[in-house]
C-alpha positions as CSV (number, residue, x, y, z in Angstrom):
1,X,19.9,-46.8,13.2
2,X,22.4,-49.3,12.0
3,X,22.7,-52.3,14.4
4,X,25.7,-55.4,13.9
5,X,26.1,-58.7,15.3
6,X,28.6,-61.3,15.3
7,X,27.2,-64.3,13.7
8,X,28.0,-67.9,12.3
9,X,24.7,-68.6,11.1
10,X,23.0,-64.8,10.7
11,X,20.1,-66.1,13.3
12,X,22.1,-66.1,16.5
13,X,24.8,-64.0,18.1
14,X,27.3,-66.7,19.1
15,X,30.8,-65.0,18.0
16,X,33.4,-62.8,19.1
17,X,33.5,-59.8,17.0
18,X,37.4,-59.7,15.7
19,X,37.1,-63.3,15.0
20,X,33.1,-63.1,13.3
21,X,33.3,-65.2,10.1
22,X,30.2,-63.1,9.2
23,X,28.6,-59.9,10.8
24,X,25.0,-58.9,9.8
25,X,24.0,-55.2,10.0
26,X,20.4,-54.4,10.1
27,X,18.7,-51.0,9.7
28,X,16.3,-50.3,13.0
29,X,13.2,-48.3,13.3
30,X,10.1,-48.2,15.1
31,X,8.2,-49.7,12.1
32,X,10.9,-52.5,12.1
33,X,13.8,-53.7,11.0
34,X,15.5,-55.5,7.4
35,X,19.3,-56.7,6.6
36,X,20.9,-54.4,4.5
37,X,24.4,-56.1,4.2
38,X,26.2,-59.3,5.2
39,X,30.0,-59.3,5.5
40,X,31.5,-62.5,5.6
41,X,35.6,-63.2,6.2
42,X,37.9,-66.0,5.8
43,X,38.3,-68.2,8.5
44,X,42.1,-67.3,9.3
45,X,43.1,-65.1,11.0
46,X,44.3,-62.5,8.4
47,X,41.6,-60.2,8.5
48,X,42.3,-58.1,11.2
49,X,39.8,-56.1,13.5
50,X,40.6,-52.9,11.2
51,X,38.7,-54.7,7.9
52,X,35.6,-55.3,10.3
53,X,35.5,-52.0,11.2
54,X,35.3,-50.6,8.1
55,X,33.1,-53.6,6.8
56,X,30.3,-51.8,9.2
57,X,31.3,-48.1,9.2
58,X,28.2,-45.9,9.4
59,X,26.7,-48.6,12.4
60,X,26.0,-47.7,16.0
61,X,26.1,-50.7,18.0
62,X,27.5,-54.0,17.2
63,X,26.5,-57.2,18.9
64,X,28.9,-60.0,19.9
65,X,29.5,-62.5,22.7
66,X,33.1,-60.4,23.6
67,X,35.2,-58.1,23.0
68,X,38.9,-57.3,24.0
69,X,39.4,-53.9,25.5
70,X,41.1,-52.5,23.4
71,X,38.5,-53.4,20.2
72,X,35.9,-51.3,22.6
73,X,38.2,-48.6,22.6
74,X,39.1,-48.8,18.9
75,X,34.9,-49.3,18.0
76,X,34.3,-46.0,20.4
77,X,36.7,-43.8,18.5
78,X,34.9,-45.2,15.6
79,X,31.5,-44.0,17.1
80,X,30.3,-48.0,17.4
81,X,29.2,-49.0,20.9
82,X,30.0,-52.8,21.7
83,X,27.4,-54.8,23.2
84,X,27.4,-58.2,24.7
85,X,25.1,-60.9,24.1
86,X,25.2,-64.4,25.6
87,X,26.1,-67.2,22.9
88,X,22.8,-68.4,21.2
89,X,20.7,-65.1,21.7
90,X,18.4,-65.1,18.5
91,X,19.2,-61.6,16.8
92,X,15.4,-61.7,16.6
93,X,14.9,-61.2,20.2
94,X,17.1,-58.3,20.1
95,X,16.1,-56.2,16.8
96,X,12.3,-56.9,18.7
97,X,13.7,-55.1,22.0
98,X,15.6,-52.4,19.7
99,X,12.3,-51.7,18.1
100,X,10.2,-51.5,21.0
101,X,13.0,-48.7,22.2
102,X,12.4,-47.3,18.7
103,X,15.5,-48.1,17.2
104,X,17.5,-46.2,19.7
């Protein structure tokens, strides 16, 4: 499975997702996990939520510190469940806890 997260610095997940200036999608398994892609956007606020969407089209969770509901709603109809993850939380600690589910 494809897992997302909202990131400034690709270690921690400290960033709302329409306003990520990057978003790091992994590929998950039981065996482990890489980075297959790393989208970064421009700092204004031009891109909208639509370009992140497609940037990680094909994911099935993505990881950020909040989301609006309506972006939940758009992600959904997308097939992209939104988690939450406190500021700070080492994306680490939470492909290790994906992994021990097996990637799901």
């Amino acid at each position: 499975m494809k897992i997302a997260f909202a990131t400034s610095d690709l270690t921690t997940v400290d960033q709302q997702f329409r306003r990520a200036s990057q978003l790091a999608v992994y590929e998950v398994d039981a065996n482990g996990h890489r980075r297959v892609a790393t989208h970064s956007f421009a700092p204004d606020r031009a891109i909208k939520t639509r370009e992140r969407m497609k940037a990680i089209a094909g994911v099935s969770i993505v990881y950020g510190v909040a989301f609006l509901p309506s972006t939940v709603a758009r992600l959904l109809e997308g097939g992209i469940r939104a988690a939450t993850a406190p500021s700070g939380t080492p994306i680490a600690s939470l492909l290790a806890e994906l992994e021990k589910r097996g990637g799901t």
